[in-house]
N, C-alpha and C positions, 0 to 999 in steps of 0.2 A: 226892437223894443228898447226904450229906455229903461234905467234899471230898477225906478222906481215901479214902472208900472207891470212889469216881473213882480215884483216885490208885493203890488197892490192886488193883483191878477186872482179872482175870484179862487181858481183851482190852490195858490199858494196860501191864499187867508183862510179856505176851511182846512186846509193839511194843518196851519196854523193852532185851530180852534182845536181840531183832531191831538194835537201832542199836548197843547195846554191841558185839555180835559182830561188824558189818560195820566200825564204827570200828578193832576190834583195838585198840591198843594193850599197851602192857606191864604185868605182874602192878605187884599193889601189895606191900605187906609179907608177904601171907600167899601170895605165890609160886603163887597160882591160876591157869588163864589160859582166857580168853572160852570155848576148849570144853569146859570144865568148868561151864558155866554151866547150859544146860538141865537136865542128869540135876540139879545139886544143887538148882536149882528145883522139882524133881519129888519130891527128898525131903526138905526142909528149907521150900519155899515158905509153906507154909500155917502152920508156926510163927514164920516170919519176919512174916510179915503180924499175926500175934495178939501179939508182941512190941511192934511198931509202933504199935496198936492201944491199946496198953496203955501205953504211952507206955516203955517195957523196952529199947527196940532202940538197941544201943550201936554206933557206927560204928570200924573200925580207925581208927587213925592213917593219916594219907597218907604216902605215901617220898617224902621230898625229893631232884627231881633238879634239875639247872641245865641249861640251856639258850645258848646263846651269842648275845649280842645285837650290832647291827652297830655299839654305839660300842666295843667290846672288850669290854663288862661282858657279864656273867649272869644270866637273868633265871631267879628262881626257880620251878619247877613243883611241884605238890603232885598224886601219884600214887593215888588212891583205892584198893582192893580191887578186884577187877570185879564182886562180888556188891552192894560199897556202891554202886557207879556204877552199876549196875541200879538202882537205888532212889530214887539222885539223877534220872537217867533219866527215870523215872517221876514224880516228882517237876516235874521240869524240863517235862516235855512237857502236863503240866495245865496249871501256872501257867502256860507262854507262851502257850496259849489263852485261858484267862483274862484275862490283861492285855492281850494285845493289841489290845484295842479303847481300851485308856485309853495308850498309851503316844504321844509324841508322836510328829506327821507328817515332823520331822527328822531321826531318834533310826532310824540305818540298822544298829548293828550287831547280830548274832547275833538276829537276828529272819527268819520267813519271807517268800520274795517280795522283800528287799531285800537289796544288794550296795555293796560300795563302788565300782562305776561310777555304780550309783545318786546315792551321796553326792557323787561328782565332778562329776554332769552338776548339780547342785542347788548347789553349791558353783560354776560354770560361769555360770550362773542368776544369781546374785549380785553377781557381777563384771560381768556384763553391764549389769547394772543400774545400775550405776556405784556401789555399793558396794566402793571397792577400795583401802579400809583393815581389814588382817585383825588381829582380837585371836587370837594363836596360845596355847591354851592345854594347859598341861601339868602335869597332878595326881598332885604328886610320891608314887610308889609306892601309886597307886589301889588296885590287888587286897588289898596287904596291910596297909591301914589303915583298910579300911571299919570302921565302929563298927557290932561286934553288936546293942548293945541300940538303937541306935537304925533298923540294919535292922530288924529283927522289929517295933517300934512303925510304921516304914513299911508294912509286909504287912500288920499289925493292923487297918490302917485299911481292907482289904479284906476279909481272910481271918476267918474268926468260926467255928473250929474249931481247937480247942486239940491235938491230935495232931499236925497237920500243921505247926502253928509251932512244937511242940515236938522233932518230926522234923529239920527247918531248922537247928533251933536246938543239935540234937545235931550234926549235920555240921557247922557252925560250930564249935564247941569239940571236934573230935574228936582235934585233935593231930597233931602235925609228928614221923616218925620220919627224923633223919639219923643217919650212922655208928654204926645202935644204939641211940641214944638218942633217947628220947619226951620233947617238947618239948610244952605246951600254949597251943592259939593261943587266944590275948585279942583278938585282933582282929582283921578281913583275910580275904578270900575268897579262898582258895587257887586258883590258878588250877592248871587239869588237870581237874578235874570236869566233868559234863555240867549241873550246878546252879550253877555259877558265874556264867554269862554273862548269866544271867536274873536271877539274882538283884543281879549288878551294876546291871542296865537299871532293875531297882524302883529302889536307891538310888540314881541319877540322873534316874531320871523326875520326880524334884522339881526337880532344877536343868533339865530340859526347862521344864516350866510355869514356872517365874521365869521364865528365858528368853520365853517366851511371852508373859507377863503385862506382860513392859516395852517389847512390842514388836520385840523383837529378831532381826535374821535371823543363824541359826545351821543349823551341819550337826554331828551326832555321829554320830561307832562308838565306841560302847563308850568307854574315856578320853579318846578323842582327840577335842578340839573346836576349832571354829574359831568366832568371830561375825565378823558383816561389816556395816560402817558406812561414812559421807561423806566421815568428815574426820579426823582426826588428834586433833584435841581430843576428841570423840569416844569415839575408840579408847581413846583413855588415861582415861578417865571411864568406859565400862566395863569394861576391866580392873582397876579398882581398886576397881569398887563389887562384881563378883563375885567377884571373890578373895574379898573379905570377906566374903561374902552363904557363899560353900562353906565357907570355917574356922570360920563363926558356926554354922550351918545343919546343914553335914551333914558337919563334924568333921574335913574335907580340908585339905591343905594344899597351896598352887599353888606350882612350882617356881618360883621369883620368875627363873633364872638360865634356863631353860629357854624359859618363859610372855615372851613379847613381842607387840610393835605392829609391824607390818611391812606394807612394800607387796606386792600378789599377785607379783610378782618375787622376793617373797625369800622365800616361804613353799612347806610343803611340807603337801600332805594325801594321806595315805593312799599318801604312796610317790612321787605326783606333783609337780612342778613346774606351775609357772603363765605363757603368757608371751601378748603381748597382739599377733595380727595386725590386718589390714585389714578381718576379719571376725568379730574382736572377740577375745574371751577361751581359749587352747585349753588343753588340758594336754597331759604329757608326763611321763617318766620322768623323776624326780628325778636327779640327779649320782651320788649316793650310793647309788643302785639302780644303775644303771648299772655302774659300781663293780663292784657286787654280782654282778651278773648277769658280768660279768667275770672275776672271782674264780673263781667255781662252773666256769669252761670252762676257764682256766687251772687247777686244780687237777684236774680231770677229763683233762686234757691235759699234765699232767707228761709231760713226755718219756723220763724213765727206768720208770717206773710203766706208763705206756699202751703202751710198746711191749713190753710183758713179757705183755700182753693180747691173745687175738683183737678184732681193731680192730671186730667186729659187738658184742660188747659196750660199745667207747668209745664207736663210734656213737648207740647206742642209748639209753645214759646220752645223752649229748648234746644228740639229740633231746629226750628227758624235759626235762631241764633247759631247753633253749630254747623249746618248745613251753608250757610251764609259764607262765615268764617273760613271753611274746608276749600269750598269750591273756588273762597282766592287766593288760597295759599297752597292749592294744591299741585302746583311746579315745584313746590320745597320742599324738602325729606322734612318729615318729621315722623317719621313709622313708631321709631323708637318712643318720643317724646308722648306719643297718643298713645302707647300700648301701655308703658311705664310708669306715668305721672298724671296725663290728663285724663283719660278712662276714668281707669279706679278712681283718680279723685272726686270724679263727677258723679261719676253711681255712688260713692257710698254717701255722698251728700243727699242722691236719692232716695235710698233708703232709710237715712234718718227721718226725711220728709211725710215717707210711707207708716214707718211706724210712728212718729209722733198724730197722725192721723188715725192711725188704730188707737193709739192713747192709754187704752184700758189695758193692762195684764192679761183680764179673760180676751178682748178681741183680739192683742197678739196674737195670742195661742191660739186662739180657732182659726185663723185664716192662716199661720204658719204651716197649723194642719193639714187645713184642706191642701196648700202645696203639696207638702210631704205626701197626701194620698195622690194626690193628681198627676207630680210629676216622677211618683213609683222612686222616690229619694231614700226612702228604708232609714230615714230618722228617727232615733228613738223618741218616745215622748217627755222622758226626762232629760232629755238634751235640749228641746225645743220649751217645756214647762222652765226651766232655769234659763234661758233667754226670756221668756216672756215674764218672768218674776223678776228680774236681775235689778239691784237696787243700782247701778252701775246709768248714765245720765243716756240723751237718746245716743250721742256717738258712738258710747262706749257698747253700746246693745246691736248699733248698726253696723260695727265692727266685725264679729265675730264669726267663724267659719257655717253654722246655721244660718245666718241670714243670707251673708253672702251666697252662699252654693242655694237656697231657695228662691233668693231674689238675683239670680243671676243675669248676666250679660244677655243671654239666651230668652229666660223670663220676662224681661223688662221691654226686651226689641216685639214682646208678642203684644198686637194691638186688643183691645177689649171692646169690642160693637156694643157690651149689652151696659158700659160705658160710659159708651162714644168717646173710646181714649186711645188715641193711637200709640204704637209702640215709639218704645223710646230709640232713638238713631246711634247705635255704637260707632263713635266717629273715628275707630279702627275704618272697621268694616267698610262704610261711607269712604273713607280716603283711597283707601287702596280699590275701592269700585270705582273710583273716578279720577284717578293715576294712568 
């Protein structure tokens, strides 16, 4: 079969239809949205395909949205149709079969079977090895300065069916709609597509094989690379020979202010930090995740905001968000950092939440009560009446040895049916279950 018509082949455009829909996502410019997808396949499919076919089939413009990035900037996304991302799709899920047997053994992003714990425990690997000089490298605004013509001369050297590169080749030049206005991209792979990620991987899979060719040990996702060497002279020897090798080569440019030499102490991959026990190399939650991860429960836990909510909704949000967080950082110690700082910090954000929702003086006191009888706590009532009086602001109340031992670690994880409020996830607990 030609590659297109793999590509076209009824069984690959509903698998197509099948990941657009469960993706979801938002319409593109023509305001469509994924369940409108099958019926219009039913009546439109088969002229879409003989468009295609014919080399005819013209892609919308993508909507240009932003995204917010965690040094304050914005990173740009470009929003497809969901008719054209059926197509990319399709598109998308031949080629990574395809390539996947030529693409290299270090090269973990958006490929199947590999993950970025993947990339960290091989990154881990490295260090151990006493490699632990890292070239940290950063390819200023990858997605949108790939060069077209010299992707498609990349694929050429695989692909030997002219539809399918001319297909590529139209999503490429399909054009950027913001505020209304249709822009024409000359160059850059829009990121938001399901043909992006792949087609990124082609134009780097040449800087994989250099890599390879000079013996180099390296880990990538997608732009993000790291090489790891002996010594310091080294490092700086090959960061200056492949910066050159990528501007010469394959029309990149390395963020000279970004891109450095550093030891696994100062370097971050994939979110992680690096730091070196008696049992060699481990990782961990970078500062700036940390941070991160911070932010997202302070903000979820505004104190004017959450208490205006039933608390089975903050909780739950909560959950999400911690549970999220845990589960990809959980190759990294952070035992300490979650018993000692982020816990308690987070519960007694809770419990302010809890009380500024009791509000009243009298309903403190009755419901601290009921605790104290229910969980057989042997609190006196003047201990618990001067909490609930306390002229002292809501932190200062949510503080205190009564609340806490009432509204404990314990209390808080029990869910409530009559509710509909599940417990809250102590992300102790939750890490070391899933360690």
């Amino acid at each position: 079969m030609e590659l297109i018509d793999r590509i076209l082949s009824d069984g690959n455009i509903e698998a197509a239809i099948h990941a657009v829909k469960s993706n979801r996502g938002a319409a593109g410019i023509d305001k469509m949205t994924v369940d409108a997808l099958e019926g219009y396949f039913v009546e439109h499919g088969k002229e879409i395909k003989e468009q295609i076919r014919a080399k005819k089939y013209q892609p919308e413009p993508v909507r240009r949205v932003y995204i917010p990035k965690a040094n304050g900037k914005q990173r740009p996304l470009g929003i497809p149709t969901v008719v054209d991302r059926v197509i990319q799709q399709a598109v998308a899920q031949v080629l990574s079969k395809g390539y996947e047997r030529y693409f290299s053994e270090y090269s973990y992003g958006f490929r199947p079977n590999r993950s970025q714990h993947m990339a960290v425990e091989k990154v881990l690997e490295y260090l151990n090895e006493g490699c632990e000089w890292v070239v940290d490298l950063d390819i200023e605004k990858y997605f949108d300065t790939v060069n077209h013509d010299k992707l498609i001369s990349i694929l050429r050297e695989r692909i030997n069916d002219a539809p399918t590169l001319h297909l590529i080749r139209s999503f490429l030049k399909a054009g950027v709609m913001e505020d209304g206005l249709v822009s024409p991209t000359e160059e850059g792979v829009p990121q938001g597509g399901p043909l992006s990620p792949v087609l990124s991987n082609v134009y780097l899979d040449k800087f994989d094989k250099e890599l390879e060719s000079r013996g180099l040990r390296f880990v990538r996702f997608a732009d993000d690379c790291n090489i790891f060497v002996k010594s310091e002279m080294a490092a700086n020897r090959v960061i200056a020979s492949v910066s050159s090798w990528l501007e010469r080569k394959l029309r990149l440019k390395v963020n000279a202010s970004k891109s450095k030499v550093v030891r696994p102490t100062g370097s971050t991959f994939l979110g992680f930090a690096f730091w070196k026990s008696t049992d060699g190399w481990k990782p961990r939650p970078a500062k700036e995740r940390k941070n991160r991860i911070c932010g997202k429960v302070k903000a979820t836990l505004c104190r004017k905001k959450a208490a205006a909510v039933p608390l089975g909704y903050t909780f739950t949000k909560l959950n999400q968000v911690m549970r999220g967080w845990i589960n990809y950082y959980r190759i990294g110690n952070m035992k300490v950092w979650l018993k000692d700082n982020f816990g308690p910090w987070m519960r007694h954000k809770v419990r302010v939440v809890i009380l500024k929702q009791w509000k009243k003086p009298k309903t403190i006191y009755k419901n601290l009560m009921r605790l104290n009888i229910r969980l057989h706590c042997n609190m006196s009532e003047e201990d618990i009446y001067k909490v609930a009086n306390s002229r002292l602001g809501w932190y200062g109340k949510a503080n205190g040895d009564v609340v806490n031992f009432l509204l404990s670690p314990k209390v808080l994880s029990l869910p409530n049916k009559k509710e509909n409020r599940p417990g809250l996830v102590d992300p102790l607990t939750y890490y070391l279950g899933n360690t």
